[in-house]
N, C-alpha and C positions, 0 to 999 in steps of 0.2 A: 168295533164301533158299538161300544155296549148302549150309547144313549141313542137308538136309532131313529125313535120317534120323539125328540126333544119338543115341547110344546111350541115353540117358534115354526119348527120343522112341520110336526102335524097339521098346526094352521096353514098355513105357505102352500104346502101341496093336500090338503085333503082331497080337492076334486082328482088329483091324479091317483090319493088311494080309493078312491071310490071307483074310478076305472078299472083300476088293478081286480080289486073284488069282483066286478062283475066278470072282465076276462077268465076266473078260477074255473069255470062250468069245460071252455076249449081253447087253453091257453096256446097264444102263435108259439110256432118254434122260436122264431125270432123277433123279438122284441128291443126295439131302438129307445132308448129314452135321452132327449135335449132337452136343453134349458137349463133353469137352475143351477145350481154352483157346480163344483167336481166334487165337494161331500155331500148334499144334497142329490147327485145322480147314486154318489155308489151306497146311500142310505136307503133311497126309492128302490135300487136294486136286489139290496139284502133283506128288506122287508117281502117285494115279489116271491125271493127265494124261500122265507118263512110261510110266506102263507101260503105256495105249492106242497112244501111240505110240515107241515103242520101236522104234529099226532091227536089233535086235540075234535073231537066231534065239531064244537061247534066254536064260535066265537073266535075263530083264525083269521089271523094268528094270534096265538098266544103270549107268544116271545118269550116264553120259559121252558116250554118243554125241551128235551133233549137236541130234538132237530133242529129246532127255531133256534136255540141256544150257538148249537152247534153250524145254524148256516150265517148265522150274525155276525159269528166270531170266523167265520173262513175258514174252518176245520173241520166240517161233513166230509166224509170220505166222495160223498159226490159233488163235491162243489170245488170247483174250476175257478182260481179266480186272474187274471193275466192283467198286471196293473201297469198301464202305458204310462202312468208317473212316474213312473220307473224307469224310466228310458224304452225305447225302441221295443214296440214288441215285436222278435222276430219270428222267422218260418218257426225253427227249433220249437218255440212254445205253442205254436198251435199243431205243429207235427204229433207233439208229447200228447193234447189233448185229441187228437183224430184218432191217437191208435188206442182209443177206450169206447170208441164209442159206437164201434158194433156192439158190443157185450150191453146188457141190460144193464140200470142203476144198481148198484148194491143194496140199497133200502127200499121200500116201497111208495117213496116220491118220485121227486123227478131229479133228474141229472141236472145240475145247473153247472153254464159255461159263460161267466159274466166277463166282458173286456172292459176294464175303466178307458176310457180316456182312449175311445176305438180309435181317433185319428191319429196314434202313433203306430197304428200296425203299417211294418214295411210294405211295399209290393209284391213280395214274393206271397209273407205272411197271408196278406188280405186276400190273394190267389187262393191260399189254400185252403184258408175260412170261406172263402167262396162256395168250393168243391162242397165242404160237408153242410152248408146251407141249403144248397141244391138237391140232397138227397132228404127223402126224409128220414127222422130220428125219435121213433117214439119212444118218451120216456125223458128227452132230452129237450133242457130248455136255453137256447140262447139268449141274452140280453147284450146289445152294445149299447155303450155310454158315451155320449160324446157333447160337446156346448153347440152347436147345434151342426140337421144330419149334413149340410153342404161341406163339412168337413169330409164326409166319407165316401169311399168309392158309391157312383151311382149305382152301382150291381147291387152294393150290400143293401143301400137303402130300400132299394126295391125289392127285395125279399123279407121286408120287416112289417111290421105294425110301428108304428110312429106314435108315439107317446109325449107329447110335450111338456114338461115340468113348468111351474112359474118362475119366469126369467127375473132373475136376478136384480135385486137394486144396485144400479150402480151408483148412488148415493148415499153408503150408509150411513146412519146417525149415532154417533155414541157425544156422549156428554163431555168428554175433551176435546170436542171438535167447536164448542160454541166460540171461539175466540174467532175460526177460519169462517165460520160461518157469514162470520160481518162481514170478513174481506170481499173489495170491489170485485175478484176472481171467480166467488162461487156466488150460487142460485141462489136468491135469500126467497124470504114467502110473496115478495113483489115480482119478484121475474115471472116471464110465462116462459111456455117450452120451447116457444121461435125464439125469443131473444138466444134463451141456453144455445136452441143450433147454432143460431149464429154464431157466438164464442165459438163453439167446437169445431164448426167448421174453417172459421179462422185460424184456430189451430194445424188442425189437421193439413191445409193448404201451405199453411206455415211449415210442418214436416216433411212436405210432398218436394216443396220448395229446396227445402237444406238437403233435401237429400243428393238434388239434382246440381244446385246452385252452391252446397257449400257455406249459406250466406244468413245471417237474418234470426237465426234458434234464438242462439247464446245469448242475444243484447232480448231477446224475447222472455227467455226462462231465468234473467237474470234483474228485470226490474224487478223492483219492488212495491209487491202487493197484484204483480198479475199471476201467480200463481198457488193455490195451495193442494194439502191432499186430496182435498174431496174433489177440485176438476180436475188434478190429475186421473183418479179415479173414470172422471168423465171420459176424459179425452182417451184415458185406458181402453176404457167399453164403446167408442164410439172406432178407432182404431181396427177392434176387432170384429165391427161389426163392417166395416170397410173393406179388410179380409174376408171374410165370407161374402163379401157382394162380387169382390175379383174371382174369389174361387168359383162360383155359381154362373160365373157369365156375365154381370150386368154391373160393372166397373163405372159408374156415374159422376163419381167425385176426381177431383184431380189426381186424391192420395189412392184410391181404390184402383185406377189406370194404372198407377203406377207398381201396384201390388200385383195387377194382372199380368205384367211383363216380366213379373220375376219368376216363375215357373212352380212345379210343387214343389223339389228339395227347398229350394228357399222360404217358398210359401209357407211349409211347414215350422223354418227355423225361426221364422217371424213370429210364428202362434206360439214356440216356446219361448220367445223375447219377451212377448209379451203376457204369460204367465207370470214368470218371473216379475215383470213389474210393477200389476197386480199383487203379488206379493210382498214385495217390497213396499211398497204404499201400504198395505195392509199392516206393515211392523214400523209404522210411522219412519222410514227413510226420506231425509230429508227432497220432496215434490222435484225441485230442480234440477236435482242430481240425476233421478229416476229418467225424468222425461230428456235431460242429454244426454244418458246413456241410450237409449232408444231412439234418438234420433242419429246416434254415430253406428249404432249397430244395422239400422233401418239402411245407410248412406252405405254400408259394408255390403249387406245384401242386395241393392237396387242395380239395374240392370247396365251396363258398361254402357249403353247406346243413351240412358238415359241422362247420361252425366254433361 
């Protein structure tokens, strides 16, 4: 990630690199950072990394000297980096990083041990990142990354520092979008933000619905003019924002209940559903398609009793 501080990026989170700075005096072993996108988490992270080790007297980080260079690009002989976009992080990669880390850093920073994307670490794994958080490690700096901490075992979280990044628009704007913009689907500059819930939670009750019932999506995501990308988009980020109310305890919405009965393994397969399509909408795939596929995949994972 050579552009780590792109001028969008810098503005967006500067209050969180202003925290970062001041942490440099006694930085936590572990440090959690949510919010913001999954490049924005592991940009925020490799910046931390630069300015722990930084060769430069003053003005750090620099982002050119050797270390900074070298922690940016993920090839510091002390930088760890276990990326859960990757699939599953399992025991095996945190095992590989525990058996280094009695031994001091090899350079005169800090050891850094960054997990993208923490909520894919297995059970076993998260066990045993537990262990070496539990002891201390000087020299050595954990960061975990995650959209936010109720994805993570409550042990980890409470051995961290909580760092919160600016949460993400879920409305982006780019200039190919002004045609959807009109459509009666999306938030023009008359809506307020109770109309928007409304929509979405019609939505979302609408999902909750098909998932159970079978009934009601398809004649839904298939008129014309109720839906484009940008509330797909919506209905993406408000989904997931539903899952982490079931994960946390406090399941208030019909689709959020419904997300609390399905357990973690599934809990989990959900948050990679809907990844994916967040992603998919991000490569302009046709809104309709996106959101019945996630409503057939939703009705796959939801719980037999519920049906």
């Amino acid at each position: 990630m050579t552009d780590i501080l792109a001028p969008a990026l810098a503005s967006r989170q500067a209050r969180v690199r202003g925290f970062l700075h001041r942490l440099t005096d006694s930085p936590p072993q572990v440090l959690l950072m949510e919010g913001g996108t999954a490049d924005e988490r592991e940009a925020m992270s490799l910046y931390w990394a630069a300015l722990l080790n930084c060769t430069l007297p003053t003005q750090r980080p620099c982002l050119a000297c050797t270390a900074c260079a070298q922690m940016i690009a993920r090839q510091h002989r002390d930088m760890f980096f276990l990326d859960g976009r990757e699939g599953s992080i399992k025991i095996d990669n945190v095992r590989a990083v525990r058996a280094v880390l009695g031994e001091p850093p090899r350079d005169d920073g800090q050891r850094m041990v960054i997990l993208a994307e923490a909520q894919a670490l297995g059970n076993e794994a998260a066990n045993a990142l537990l262990k070496s958080l539990e002891e201390p490690r000087p020299g050595t700096s954990f960061v975990l990354l995650a959209p936010q901490r109720e994805r993570l075992l409550p042990t980890l979280v409470s051995r961290s520092w909580v760092l919160t990044l600016a949460w993400p628009q879920p409305f982006p704007q780019h200039a190919d979008q002004s045609d959807a913009m009109s459509s009666a689907a999306s938030s023009d500059a008359g809506e307020t933000e109770s109309e928007l819930a409304a929509v979405l939670t019609e939505w979302t009750d609408a999902l909750a619905r098909f998932a159970v019932e079978g009934t009601g999506w398809f004649q839904r995501t298939s008129s014309k003019g109720s839906l484009d990308n940008l509330l797909g988009q919506h209905i993406i980020a408000r989904c997931q924002r539903e899952l982490a109310a079931a994960i946390i305890g406090h399941p208030r919405s019909a689709l959020a209940r419904l997300l609390a009965d399905m357990g973690p393994a599934r809990q989990r397969k959900l948050d990679e559903v809907l990844a994916e399509c967040q992603e998919s909408l991000a490569f302009n795939v046709n809104p309709a398609l996106v959101m019945d596929w996630l409503a057939t995949r939703l009705t796959l994972l939801a719980p037999r009793q519920a049906r």
